[in-house]
C-alpha angles and dihedrals in degrees: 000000000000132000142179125009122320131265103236124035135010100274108156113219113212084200122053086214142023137165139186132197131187141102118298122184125208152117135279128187141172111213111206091250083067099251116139123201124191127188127175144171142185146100134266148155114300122201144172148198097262087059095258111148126191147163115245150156113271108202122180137187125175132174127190151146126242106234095191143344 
């Protein structure tokens, strides 16, 4: 579910809200330095808040660093 404007950037939204939900398969690791990379890829169902419902790719890509155990 996402929501408002983006962080990063000036992409302008023509919904104020949309979601998606499906399965998604991919890989996440934690390196011993602490840095955790997460890839992930699938399809699911997409909505929106004028009712409009549709099938697409759902991609994701997510770095990080673990701070503790």
């Amino acid at each position: 579910m996402q929501s408002g404007k983006p962080i990063i950037g000036n992409l302008e939204y023509n919904e104020a809200y949309f979601g998606a939900v499906g399965p998604v398969w991919g890989l996440q690791r934690y390196y011993n330095s602490g840095f955790k990379l997460d890839l992930n890829l699938g399809g699911g169902y997409s909505f929106n808040e004028s009712g409009e419902s549709y099938f697409s790719l759902l991609i994701g890509i997510r770095l990080g660093w673990l701070l503790s155990n």
